[in-house]
N, C-alpha and C positions, 0 to 999 in steps of 0.2 A: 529521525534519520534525516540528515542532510540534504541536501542535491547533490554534494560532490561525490557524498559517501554511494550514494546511487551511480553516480555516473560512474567509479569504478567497479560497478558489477559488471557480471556477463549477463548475457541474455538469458540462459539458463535458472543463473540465481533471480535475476529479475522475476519471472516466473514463480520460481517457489517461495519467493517473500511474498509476491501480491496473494500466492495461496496462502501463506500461511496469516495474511493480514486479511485478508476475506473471513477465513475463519474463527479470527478473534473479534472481527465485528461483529457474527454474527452471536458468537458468544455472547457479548456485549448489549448486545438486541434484547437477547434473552433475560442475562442480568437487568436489564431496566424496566423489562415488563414487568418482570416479578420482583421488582421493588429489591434485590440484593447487590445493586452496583455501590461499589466503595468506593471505586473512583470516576464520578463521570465525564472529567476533560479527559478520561484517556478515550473516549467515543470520538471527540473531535479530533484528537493526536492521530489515529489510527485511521480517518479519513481523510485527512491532509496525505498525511504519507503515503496511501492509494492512490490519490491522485498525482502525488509527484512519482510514484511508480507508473503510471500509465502514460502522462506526460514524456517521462524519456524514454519508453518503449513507442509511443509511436515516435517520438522524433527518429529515432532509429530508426523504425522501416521507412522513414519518408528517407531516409539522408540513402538506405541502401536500393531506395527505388530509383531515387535520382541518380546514380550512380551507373 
């Protein structure tokens, strides 16, 4: 996922992506412990994209606090 494609969410879906990308990491955790991940850049892919999800949520509350 992008940064643009992010920047046209709501804050709402912002929200339910980063839930639901939490919970494929943590899947992901699990696959790697026990040795049945098939793909393991997708572990990096889906911490990038956590963080550019958190990155434009907080820009957003800075931009609506400075406001």
């Amino acid at each position: 996922m992008k940064a643009q494609e992010i920047r046209a969410l709501s804050n709402d879906q912002l929200k339910d992506k980063l839930f639901g990308l939490r919970k494929e990491q943590m899947n992901l955790r699990f696959q790697q412990a026990t040795g049945q991940m098939e793909t393991p850049t997708r572990v990096r892919e889906v911490r990038k994209v956590v963080a550019r999800l958190k990155t434009e949520m907080t820009a957003r509350d800075r931009a609506a606090a400075g406001e």
